[in-house]
KEKE-3310 file (N, C-alpha, C; in steps of 0.2 Angstrom, whole numbers, plus 5000, padded with zeros to 4 digits):
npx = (5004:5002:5019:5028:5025:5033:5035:5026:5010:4996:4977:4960:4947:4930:4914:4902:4895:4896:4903:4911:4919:4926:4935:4942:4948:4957:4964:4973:4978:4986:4997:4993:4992:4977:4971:4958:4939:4925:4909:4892:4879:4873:4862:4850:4839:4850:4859:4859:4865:4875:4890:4898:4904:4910:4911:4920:4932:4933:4937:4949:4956:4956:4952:4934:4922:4904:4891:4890:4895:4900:4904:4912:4917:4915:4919:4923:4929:4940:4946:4948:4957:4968:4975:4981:4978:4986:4979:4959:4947:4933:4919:4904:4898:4886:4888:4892:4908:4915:4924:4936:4937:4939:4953:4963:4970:4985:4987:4976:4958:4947:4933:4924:4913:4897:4896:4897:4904:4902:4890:4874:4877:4875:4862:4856:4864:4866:4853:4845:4851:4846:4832:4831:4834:4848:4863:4875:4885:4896:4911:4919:4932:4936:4939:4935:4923:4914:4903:4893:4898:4908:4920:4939:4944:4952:4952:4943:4930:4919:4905:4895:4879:4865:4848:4839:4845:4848:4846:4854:4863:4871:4876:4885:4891:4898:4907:4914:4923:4929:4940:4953:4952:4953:4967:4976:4974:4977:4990:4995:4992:5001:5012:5014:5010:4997:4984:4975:4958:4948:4931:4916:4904:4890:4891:4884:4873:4861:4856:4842:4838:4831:4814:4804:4792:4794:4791:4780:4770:4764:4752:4749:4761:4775:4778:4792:4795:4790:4797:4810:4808:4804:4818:4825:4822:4822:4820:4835:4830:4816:4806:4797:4778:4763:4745:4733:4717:4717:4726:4745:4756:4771:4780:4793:4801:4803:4798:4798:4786:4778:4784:4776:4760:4743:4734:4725:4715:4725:4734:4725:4727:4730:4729:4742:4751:4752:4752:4744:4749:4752:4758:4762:4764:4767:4778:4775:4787:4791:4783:4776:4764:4756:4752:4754:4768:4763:4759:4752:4743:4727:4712:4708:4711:4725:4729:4737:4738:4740:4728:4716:4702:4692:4678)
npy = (4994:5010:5022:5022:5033:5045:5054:5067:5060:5072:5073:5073:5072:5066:5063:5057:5060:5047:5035:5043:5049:5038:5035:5047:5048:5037:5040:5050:5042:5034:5043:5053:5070:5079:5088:5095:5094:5089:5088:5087:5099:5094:5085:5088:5078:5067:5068:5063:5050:5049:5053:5068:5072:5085:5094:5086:5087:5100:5103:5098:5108:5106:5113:5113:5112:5113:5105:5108:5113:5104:5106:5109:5120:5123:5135:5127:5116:5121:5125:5112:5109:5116:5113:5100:5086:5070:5061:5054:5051:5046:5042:5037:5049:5059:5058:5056:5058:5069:5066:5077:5078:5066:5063:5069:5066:5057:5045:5039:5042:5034:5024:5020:5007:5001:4985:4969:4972:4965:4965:4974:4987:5004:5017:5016:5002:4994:4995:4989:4977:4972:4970:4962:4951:4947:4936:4938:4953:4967:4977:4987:4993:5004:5007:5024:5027:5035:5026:5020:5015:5006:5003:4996:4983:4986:4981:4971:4966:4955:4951:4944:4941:4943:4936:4941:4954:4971:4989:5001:4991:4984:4995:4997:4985:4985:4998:4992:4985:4992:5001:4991:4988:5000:5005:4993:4994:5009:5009:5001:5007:5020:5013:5007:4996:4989:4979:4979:4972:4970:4972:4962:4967:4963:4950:4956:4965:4979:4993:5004:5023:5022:5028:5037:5033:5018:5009:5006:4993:4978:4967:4954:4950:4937:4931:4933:4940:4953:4955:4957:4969:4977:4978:4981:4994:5000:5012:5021:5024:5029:5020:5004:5005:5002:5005:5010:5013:5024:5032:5033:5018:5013:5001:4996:4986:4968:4951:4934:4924:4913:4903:4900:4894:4897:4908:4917:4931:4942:4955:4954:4958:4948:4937:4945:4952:4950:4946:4943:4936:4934:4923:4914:4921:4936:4943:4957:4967:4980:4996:5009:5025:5036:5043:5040:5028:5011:4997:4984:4980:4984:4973:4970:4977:4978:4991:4987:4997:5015:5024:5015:5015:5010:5000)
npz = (5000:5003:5008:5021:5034:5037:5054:5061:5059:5051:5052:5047:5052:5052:5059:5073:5089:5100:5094:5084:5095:5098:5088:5086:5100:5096:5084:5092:5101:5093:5089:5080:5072:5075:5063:5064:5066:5058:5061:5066:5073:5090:5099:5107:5110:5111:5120:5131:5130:5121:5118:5115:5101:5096:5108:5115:5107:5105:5118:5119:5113:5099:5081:5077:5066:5063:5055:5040:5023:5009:4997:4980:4978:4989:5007:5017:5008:5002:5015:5021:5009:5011:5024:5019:5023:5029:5031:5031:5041:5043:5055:5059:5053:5041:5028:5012:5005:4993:4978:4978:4989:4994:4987:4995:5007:5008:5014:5011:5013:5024:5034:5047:5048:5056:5054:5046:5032:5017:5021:5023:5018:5019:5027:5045:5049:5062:5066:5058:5057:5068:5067:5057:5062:5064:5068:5072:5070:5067:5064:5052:5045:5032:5014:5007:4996:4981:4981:4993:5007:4999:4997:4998:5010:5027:5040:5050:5064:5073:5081:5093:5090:5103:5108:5110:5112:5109:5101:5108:5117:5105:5100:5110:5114:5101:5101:5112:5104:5096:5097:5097:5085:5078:5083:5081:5064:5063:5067:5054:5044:5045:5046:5033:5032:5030:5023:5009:5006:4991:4991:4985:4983:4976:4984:4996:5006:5005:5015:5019:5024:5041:5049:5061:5059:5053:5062:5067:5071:5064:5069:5063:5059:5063:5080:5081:5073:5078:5089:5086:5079:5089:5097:5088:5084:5097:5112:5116:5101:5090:5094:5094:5091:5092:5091:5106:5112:5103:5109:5104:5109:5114:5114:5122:5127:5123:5123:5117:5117:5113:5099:5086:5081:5082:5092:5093:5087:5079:5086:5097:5115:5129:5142:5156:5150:5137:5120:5103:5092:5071:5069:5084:5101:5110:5122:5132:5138:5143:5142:5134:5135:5127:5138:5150:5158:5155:5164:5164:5152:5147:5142:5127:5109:5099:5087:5070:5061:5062:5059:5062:5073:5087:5082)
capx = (5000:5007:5024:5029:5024:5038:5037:5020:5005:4989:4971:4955:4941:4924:4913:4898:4893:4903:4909:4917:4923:4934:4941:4947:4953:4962:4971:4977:4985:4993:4999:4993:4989:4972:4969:4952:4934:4919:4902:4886:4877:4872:4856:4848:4839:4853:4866:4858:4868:4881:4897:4896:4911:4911:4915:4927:4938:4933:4940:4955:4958:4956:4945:4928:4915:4897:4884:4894:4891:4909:4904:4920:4918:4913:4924:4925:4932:4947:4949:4952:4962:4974:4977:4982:4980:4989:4974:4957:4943:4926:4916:4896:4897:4878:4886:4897:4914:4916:4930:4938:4939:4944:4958:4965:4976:4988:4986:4969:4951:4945:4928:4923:4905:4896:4894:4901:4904:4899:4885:4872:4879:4871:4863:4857:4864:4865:4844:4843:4853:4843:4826:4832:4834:4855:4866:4883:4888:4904:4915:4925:4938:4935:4943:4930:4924:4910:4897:4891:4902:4909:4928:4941:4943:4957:4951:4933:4931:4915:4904:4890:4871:4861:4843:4836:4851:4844:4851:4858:4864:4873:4880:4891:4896:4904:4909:4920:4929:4931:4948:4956:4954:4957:4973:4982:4974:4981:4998:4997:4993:5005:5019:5011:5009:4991:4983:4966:4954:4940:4924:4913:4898:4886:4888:4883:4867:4861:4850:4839:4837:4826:4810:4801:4786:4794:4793:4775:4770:4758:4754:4750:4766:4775:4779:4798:4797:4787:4802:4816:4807:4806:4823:4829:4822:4819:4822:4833:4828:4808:4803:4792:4772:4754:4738:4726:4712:4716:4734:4751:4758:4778:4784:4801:4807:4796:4801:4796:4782:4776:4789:4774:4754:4739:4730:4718:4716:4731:4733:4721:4729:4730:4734:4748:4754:4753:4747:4741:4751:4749:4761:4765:4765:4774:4776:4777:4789:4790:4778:4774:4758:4757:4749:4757:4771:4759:4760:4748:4737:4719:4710:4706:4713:4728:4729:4742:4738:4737:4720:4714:4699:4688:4671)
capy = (5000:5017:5021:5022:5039:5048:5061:5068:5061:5074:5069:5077:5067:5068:5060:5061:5054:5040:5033:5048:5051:5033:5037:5054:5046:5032:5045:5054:5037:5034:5050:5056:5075:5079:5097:5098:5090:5091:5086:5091:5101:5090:5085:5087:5071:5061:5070:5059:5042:5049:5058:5073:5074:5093:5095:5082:5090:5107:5102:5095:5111:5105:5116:5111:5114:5109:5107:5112:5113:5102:5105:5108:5128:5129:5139:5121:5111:5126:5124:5103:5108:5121:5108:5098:5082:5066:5054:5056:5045:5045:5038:5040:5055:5057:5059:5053:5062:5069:5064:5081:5077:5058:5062:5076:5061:5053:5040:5036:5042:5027:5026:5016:5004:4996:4980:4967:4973:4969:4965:4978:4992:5010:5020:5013:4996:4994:4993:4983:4969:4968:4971:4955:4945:4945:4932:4942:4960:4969:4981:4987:4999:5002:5014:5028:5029:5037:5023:5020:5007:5000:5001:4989:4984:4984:4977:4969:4963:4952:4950:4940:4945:4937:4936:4948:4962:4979:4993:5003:4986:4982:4997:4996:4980:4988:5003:4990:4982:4996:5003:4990:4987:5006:5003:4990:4998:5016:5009:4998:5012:5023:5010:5008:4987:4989:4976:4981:4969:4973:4969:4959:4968:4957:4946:4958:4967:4989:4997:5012:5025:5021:5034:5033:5026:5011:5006:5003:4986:4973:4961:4948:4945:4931:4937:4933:4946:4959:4956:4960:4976:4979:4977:4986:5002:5003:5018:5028:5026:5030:5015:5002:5006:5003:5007:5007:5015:5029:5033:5027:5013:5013:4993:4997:4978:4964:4942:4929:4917:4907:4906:4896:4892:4903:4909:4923:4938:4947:4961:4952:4958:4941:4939:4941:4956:4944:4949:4937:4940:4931:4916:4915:4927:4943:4947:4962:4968:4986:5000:5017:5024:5044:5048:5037:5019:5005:4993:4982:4981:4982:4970:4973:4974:4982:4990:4991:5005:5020:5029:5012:5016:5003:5001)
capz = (5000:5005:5009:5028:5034:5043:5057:5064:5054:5052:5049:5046:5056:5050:5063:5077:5095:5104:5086:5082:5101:5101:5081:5089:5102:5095:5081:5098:5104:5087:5088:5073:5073:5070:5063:5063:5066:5056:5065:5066:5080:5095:5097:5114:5114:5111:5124:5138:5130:5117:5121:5112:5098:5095:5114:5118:5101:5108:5126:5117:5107:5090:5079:5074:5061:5062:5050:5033:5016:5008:4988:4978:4977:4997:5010:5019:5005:5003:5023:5020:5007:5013:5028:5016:5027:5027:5032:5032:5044:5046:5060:5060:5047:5037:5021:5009:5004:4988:4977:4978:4997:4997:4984:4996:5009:5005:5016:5012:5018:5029:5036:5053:5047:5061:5050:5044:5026:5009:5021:5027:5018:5018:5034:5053:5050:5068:5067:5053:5058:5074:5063:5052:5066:5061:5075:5071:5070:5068:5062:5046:5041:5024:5011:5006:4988:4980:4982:4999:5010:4995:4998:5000:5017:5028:5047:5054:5071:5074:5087:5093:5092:5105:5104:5115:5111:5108:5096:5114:5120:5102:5099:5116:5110:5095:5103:5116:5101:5091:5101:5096:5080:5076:5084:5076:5059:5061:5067:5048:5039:5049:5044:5027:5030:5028:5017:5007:5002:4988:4992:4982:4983:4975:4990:5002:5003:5008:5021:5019:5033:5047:5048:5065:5057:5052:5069:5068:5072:5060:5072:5058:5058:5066:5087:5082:5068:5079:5092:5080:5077:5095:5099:5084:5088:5106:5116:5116:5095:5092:5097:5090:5091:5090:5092:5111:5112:5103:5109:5102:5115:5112:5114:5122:5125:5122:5124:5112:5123:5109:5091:5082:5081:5084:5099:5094:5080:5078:5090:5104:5122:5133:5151:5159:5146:5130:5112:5098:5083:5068:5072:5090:5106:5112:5130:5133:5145:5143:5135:5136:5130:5123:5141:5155:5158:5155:5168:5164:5146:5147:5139:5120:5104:5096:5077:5067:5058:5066:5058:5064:5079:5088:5080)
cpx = (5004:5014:5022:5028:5030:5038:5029:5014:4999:4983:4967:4950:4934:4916:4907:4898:4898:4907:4913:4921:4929:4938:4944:4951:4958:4968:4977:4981:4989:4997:5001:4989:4983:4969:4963:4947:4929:4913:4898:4883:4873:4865:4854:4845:4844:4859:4865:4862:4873:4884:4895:4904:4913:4914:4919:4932:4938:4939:4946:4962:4960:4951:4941:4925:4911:4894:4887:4894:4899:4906:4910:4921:4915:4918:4925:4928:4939:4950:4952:4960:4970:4978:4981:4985:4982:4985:4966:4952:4937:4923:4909:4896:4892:4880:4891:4900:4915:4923:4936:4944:4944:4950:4963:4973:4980:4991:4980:4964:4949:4937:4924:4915:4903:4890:4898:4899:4906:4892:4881:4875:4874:4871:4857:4856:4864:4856:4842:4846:4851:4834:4827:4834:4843:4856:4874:4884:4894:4904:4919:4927:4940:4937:4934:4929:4918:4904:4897:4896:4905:4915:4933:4943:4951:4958:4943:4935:4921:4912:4897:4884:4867:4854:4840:4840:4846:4849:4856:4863:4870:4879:4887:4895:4901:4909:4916:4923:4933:4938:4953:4958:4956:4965:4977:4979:4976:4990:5001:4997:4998:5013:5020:5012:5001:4989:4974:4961:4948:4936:4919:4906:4889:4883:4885:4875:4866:4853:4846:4840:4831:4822:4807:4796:4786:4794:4786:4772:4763:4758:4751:4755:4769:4777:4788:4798:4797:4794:4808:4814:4810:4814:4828:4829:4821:4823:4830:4830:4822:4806:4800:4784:4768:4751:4734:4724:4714:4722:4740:4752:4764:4779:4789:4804:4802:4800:4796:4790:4781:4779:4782:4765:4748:4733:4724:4720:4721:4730:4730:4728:4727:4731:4739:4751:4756:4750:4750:4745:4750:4751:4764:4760:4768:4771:4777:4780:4791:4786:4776:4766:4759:4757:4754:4762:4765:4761:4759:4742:4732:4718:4709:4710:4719:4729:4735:4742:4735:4732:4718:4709:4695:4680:4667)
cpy = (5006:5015:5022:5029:5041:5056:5062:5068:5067:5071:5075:5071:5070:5062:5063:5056:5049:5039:5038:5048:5045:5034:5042:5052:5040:5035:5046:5047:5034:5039:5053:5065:5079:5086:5099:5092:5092:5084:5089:5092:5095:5090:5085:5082:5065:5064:5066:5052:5044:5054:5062:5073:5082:5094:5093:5086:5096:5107:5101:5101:5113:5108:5112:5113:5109:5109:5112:5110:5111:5101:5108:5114:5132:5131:5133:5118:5117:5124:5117:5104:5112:5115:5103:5090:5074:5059:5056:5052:5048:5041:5041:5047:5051:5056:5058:5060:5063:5068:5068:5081:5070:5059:5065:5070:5059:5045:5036:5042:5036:5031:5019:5014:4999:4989:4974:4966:4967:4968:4972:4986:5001:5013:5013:5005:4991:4990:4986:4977:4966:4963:4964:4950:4943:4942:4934:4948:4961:4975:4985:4993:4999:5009:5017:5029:5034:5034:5021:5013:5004:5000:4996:4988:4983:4980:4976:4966:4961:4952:4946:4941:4942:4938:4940:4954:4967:4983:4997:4996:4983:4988:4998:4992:4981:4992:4996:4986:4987:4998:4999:4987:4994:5006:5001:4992:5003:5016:5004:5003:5019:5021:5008:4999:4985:4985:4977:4976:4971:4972:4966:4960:4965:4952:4948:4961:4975:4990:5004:5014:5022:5028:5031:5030:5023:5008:5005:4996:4984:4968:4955:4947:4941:4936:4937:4938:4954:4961:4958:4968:4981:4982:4981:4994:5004:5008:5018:5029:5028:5027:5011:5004:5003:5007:5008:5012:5022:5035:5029:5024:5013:5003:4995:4989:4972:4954:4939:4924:4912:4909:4902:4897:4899:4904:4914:4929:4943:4952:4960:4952:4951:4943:4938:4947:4954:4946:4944:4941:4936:4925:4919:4918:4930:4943:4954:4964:4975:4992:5005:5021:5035:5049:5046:5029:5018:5001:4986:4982:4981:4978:4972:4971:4978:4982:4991:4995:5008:5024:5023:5013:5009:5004:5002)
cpz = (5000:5008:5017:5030:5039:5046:5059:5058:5054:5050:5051:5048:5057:5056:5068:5080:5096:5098:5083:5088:5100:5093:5085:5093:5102:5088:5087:5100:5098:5085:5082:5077:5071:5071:5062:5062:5064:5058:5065:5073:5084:5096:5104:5116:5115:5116:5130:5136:5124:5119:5114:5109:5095:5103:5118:5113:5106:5115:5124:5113:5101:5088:5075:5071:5062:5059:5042:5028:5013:4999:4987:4979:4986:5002:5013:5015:5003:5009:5021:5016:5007:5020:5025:5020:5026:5027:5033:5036:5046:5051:5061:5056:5043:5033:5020:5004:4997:4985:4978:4985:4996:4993:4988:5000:5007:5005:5016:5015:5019:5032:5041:5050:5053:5058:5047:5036:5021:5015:5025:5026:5017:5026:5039:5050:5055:5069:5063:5053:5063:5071:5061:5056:5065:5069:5076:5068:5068:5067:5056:5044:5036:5020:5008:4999:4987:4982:4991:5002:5005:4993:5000:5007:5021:5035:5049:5060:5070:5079:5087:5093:5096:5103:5105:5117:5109:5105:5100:5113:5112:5100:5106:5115:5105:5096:5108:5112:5097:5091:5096:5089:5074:5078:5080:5069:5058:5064:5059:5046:5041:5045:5036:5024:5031:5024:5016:5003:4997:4991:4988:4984:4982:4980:4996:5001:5005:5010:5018:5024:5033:5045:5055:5064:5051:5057:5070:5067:5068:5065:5068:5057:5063:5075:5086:5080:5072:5083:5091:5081:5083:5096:5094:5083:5094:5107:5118:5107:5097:5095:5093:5092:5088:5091:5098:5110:5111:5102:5107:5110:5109:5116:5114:5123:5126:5122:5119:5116:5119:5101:5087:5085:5081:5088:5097:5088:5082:5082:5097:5110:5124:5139:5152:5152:5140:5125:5107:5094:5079:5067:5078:5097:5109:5117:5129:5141:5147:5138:5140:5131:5133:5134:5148:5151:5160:5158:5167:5157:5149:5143:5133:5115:5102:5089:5075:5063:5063:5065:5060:5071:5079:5085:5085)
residu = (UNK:UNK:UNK:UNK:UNK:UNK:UNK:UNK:UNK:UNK:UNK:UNK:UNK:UNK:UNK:UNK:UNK:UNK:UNK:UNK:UNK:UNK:UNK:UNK:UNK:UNK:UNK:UNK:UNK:UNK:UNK:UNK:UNK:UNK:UNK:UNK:UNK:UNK:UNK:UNK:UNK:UNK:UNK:UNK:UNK:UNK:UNK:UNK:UNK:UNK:UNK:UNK:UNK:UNK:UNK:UNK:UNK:UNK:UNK:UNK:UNK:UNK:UNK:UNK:UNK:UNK:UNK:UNK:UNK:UNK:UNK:UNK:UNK:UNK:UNK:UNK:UNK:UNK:UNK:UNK:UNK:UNK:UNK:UNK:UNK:UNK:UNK:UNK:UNK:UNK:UNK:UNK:UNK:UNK:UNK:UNK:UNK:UNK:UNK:UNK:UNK:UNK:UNK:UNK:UNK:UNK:UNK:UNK:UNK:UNK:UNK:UNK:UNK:UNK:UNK:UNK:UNK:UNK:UNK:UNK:UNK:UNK:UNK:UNK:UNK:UNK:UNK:UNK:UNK:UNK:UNK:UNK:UNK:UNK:UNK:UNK:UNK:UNK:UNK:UNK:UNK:UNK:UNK:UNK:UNK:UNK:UNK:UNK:UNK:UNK:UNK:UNK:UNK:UNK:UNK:UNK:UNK:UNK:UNK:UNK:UNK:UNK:UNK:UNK:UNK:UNK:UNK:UNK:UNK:UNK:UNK:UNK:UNK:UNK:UNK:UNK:UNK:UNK:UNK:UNK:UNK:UNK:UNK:UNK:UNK:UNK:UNK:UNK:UNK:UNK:UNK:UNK:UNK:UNK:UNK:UNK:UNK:UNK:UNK:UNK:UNK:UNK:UNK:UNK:UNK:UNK:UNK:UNK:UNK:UNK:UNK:UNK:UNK:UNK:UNK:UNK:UNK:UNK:UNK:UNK:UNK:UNK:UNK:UNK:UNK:UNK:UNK:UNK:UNK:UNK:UNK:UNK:UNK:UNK:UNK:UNK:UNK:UNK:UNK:UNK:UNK:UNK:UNK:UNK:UNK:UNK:UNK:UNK:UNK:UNK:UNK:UNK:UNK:UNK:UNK:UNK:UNK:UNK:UNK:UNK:UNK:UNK:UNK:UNK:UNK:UNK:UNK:UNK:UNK:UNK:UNK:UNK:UNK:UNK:UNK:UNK:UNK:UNK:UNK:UNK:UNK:UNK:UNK:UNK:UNK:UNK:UNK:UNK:UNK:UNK:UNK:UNK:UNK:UNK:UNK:UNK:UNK:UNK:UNK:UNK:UNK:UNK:UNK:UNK:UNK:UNK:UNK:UNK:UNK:UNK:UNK)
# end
């Protein structure tokens, strides 16, 4: 790959929330020098569970930009280029890099995927691999091109998905591998023994974004599927939902009771905080309803469409 970099690397680190915070600081233990952060403004709902990467750089004294406009004639893509930095890394960044940009290092633009690539390429592959019931997760440090995720790769780390994981609960998982596989790949590409695999795209498959209301539950489907969904959005994402009486009811984590057979019309409440799906039944183990935490279901029905009322 590249030659051996000699003397004080730079980087431009592109990045948001926790997974930009441990890229930042895993440059900083390669001691690379990273002259500048671009990230987007912090969002208030998400500061109760993600480190904030605009304020850790800040704290750091590296300068930052938020929310920037990086077409080829904008005052930001000058800044990049006047830096003229020697490596470029992404981590949770919304948007993909134009060529102008990725041409700019000379060590590479790199970009941290919470996946294990060709599979699950695009945005919140995190949800989608809970969503599709996936048994294995990762990580991949992949060169940056035009097309979404579809770089060659240079490091993956694996992890296990249990069955009752949550998107919180998964990405921690990631987050406690990530360290070290940023590590020994910024000391490869540093020494410039890095080795790049294509990807064979074909074999993998690509996500859309998430919307909150995909998170709305058909209970005609099976209680496995409903509980994927569960588990893929819970709190802190929107959550999954229905329908009672009127108000949305949020399904924050939900258990499998029965994987098979059928007990009653789709949506039928049970005892014991249980709902008839369309194979199976789902406990319910926590839910939130517009007005008040539900403790306890009433008895009745739920719909899964939301203009749906009781006749």
């Amino acid at each position: 790959m590249n030659t051996p970099f000699q003397g004080k690397c730079t980087a431009v680190l592109f990045g948001y929330g926790q997974f930009g915070c441990v890229a930042f600081e895993a440059l900083r233990r390669a001691g690379v020098a990273v002259r500048l952060v671009v990230t987007y403004r912090d969002r208030a709902e998400e500061n109760c569970w993600w480190q904030s990467l605009e304020r850790t750089a800040q704290a750091a004294g590296i300068p930052v930009l938020c929310d920037v406009e990086l077409g080829q004639d904008s005052h930001t893509a000058r800044q990049l280029a006047a830096l003229a930095p020697e490596l470029i890394i992404s981590s949770f960044y919304r948007e993909l890099l134009d060529n102008h940009l990725l041409a700019l290092p000379r060590l590479g633009a790199w970009n941290l995927h919470p996946s294990l690539l060709p599979a699950y390429r695009g945005r919140a592959p995190i949800n989608w691999q809970l969503v599709r019931g996936e048994q294995r997760g990762g990580l991949t440090l992949h060169r940056m091109v035009r097309r979404a995720d579809a770089g060659g790769i240079i490091a993956q780390a694996e992890v296990t998905i249990a069955p009752d994981q949550d998107a919180y609960g998964l990405s921690w998982q990631l987050l406690d591998r990530a360290p070290a596989l940023l590590d020994h790949a910024f000391a490869q590409l540093l020494a410039g023994t890095a080795t790049e695999q294509p990807q064979t795209l074909a074999q993998g498959s690509v996500c859309g974004r998430r919307r909150p209301q995909d998170g709305l539950i058909d209970w005609h489907q099976s209680a496995r599927v409903i509980h994927n969904l569960v588990r893929g959005v819970a709190p802190p994402w929107p959550g999954a939902f229905t329908m009672l009486d009127g108000a949305r009811l949020i399904i924050s984590r939900s258990r499998v009771v029965r994987d098979d057979g059928h007990v009653g019309a789709p949506g039928t409440i049970l005892p014991g905080n249980q709902i008839a799906c369309g194979t199976g039944v789902l406990g319910v183990v926590g839910a939130t309803r517009a007005d008040a935490w539900c403790h306890t279901l009433p008895s009745g029905h739920l719909f899964h469409h939301p203009l749906e009322t009781h006749s």
